[in-house]
N, C-alpha and C positions, 0 to 999 in steps of 0.2 A: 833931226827927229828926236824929239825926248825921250829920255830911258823906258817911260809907261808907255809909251805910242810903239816903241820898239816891242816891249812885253806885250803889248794887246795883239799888234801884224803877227807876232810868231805864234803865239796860241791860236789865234782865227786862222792860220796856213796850216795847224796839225790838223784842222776838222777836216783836211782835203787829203790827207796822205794815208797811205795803207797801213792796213793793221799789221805793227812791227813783231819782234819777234819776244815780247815781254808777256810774262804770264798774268794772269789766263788768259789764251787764243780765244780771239775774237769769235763770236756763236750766233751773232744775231742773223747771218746769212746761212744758216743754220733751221732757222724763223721763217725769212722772207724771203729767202734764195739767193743766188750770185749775183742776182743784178742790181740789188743793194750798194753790192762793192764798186759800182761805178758813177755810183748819185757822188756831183760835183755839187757841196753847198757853198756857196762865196754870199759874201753881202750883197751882189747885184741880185743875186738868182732869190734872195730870201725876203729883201724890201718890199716889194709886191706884195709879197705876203700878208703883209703888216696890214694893207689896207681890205682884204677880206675879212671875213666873220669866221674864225679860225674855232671854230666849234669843236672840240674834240674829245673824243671817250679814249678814255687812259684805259691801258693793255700793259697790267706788269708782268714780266716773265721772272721766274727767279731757275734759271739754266743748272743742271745739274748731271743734263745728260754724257758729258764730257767724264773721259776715265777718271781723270785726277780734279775733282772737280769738290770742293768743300762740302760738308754736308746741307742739307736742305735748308734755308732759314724758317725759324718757325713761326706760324701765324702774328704771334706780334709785332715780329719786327718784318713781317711783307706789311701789317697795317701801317706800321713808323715807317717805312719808306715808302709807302703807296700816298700817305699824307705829305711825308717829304717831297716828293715827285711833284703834287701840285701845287704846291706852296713854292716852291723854286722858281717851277716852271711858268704861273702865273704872275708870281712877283717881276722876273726877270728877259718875259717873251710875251710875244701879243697872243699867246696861246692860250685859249679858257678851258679850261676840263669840266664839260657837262655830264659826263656820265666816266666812270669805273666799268671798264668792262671783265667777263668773269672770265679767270684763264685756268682753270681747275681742268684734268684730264688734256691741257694742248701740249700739244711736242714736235719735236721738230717734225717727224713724219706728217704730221697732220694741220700745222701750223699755216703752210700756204693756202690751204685748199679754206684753213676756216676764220682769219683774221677779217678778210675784208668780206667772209658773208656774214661775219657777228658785226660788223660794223657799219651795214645796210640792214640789221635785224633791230639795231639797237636809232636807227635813225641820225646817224654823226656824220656829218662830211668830211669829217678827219679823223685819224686812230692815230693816238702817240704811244709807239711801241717801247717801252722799257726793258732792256734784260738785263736782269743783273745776273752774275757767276762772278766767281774766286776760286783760289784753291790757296792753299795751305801750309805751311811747312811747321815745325816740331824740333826741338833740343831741349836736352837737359843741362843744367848750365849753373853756374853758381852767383846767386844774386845775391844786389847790398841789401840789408836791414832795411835801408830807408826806403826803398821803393824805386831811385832815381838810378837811373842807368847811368849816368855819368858821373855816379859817386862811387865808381867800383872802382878795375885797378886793383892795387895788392891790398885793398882791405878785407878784414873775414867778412864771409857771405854764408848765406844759406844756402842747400840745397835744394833746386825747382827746375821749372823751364821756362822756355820762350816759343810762346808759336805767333807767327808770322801770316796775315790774312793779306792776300795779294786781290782786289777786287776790279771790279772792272764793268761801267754804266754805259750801255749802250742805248741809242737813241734814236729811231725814225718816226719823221713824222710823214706817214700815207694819206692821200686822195681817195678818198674811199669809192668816189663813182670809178677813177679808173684802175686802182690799185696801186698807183705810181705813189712812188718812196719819194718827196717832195726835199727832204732835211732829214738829215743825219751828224749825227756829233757822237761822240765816246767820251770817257775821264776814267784815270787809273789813279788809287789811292790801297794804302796800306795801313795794317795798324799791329801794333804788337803787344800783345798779351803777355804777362807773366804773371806767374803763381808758384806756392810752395809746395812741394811733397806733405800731405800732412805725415805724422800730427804737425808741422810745424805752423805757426799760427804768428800771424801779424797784421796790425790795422794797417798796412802798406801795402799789402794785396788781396787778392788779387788785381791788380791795376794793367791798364791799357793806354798807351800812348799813340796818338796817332803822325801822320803824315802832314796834316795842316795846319796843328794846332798845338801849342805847346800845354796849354792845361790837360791831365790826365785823366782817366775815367777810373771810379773805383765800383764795379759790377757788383753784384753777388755771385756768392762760388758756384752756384746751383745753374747762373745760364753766363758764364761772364765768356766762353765760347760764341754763342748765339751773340751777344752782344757784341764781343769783335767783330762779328762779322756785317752786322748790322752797319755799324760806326765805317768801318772801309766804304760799305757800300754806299753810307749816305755821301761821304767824301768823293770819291769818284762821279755818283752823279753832281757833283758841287762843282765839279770840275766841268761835264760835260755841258749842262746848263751854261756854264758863265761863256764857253765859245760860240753859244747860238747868241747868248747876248752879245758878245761884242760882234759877229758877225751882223744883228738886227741892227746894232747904233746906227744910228745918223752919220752924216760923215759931220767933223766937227767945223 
C-alpha cells in the first residue's frame, strides 16, 4: 500500500472512533442526543448516498454552552464559516446546501425537539448539522521582534502573550423524514495568536500562526481574537470535510 493510501485508510478509520479525550469535548450529542455517538460512517454505508438528491439546509451551531468554552464567534466570522461550510462541503461531497437554516435562540435543551421540525418547515430532506466550539488557553511570554516563533531562543524579545485556540468541527448529516443521523465526521485544528503589551508597537503583530498552514495571518488589534478563532475553526472543519471525502471516493 502507498504511503497516501495508508494516510487516506487512517483518517477515514478516525471518522469511526470515539470522541477522545482532547479539547474541546465533543457537544454535538449535546444537539442530537446519544444516539449520534453510535452512527457507523464507512464508505459502504455513504456511496448510496451519492446516488440520491442530497438536498440539504445547513444548521450552524456555534456551542458555547460548555464551562470552558471560548467566547461566542461574532456575526462575521459565523457568515465566514457558514460560507466556508458550503463551499467545502459542496466542492468536496455530493451534498448541495439549498437552504441556510436559522439557529438563533437553539440550545442544547431545545435542539432535539426543534432541528428536524425546522427542517420539515423549511422543506429539506436532509439537515447538515455543523457545531463549532473551542476553548482557549492564555500566557504571557517573551516574543522575537520578528514575529517568528522559531527565531527566539536567547535572543532579546518583547514583552506579550500567546493564546492558543483549540477548535473543534463537528458534523451530521440527518434524514429529516426520519430523524436518523445518516454521516457524521469531526476535525480538530488549532491556531496561535500572539501580540504585544502595548504601548509596544510592531508591524509583526499581532500575528496568528496556524496548525495547517505555514503562512501566517496579520489581523487587526481590534478583533485579531475573533479571527483566531475563526481561522481554527475553518481549519478543523477542513479536516472534517476531507474524511467524508475520502470516505465518498470511489474505490480506485
Amino acid at each position: 500500500m502507498r504511503p497516501l493510501t495508508l494516510l487516506s485508510a487512517f483518517l477515514v478509520g478516525t471518522v469511526l472512533s470515539a470522541g477522545c479525550s482532547t479539547k474541546p469535548p465533543a457537544r454535538i450529542t449535546a444537539y442530537l442526543g446519544p444516539a449520534v455517538e453510535s452512527v457507523q460512517t464507512t464508505p459502504a454505508g455513504l456511496r448510496p448516498l451519492a446516488e440520491a438528491q442530497l438536498q440539504t439546509g445547513l444548521l450552524l451551531i456555534n456551542d458555547t454552552s460548555h464551562v470552558d468554552s471560548a467566547p461566542a464567534l461574532s456575526d462575521g466570522s459565523l457568515a465566514f464559516l457558514s460560507d466556508a461550510a458550503r463551499h467545502r462541503i459542496e466542492q468536496k461531497t455530493p451534498i448541495r446546501i439549498t437552504k441556510v437554516l436559522p439557529s438563533s435562540g437553539l440550545t442544547p435543551e431545545t435542539a432535539q425537539e426543534t432541528v428536524i421540525s425546522l427542517g420539515r418547515e423549511q422543506g429539506v430532506p436532509y439537515i447538515l448539522v455543523v457545531v463549532f466550539s473551542s476553548m482557549e488557553s492564555e500566557i504571557p511570554l517573551m516574543l522575537p521582534f520578528t514575529g517568528d516563533p522559531e527565531q527566539g531562543g536567547g535572543r532579546p524579545g518583547a514583552s506579550g502573550f500567546e493564546a492558543i485556540n483549540y477548535a473543534l468541527a463537528e458534523l451530521a448529516l440527518l434524514e429529516t423524514g426520519s430523524g436518523k443521523v445518516v454521516a457524521r465526521s469531526e476535525g480538530r485544528a488549532w491556531s496561535r495568536l500572539n501580540r504585544l503589551y502595548v504601548p509596544v508597537m510592531s508591524n509583526a503583530y499581532p500575528v496568528i500562526h496556524r496548525s495547517l498552514r505555514v503562512a501566517p495571518i496579520y489581523p487587526k488589534e481590534e478583533n485579531a481574537k475573533d479571527v483566531l478563532r475563526s481561522v481554527a475553526g475553518d481549519e478543523a472543519l477542513e479536516q472534517a470535510v476531507y474524511l467524508w471525502e475520502m470516505a465518498w471516493a470511489k474505490p480506485a
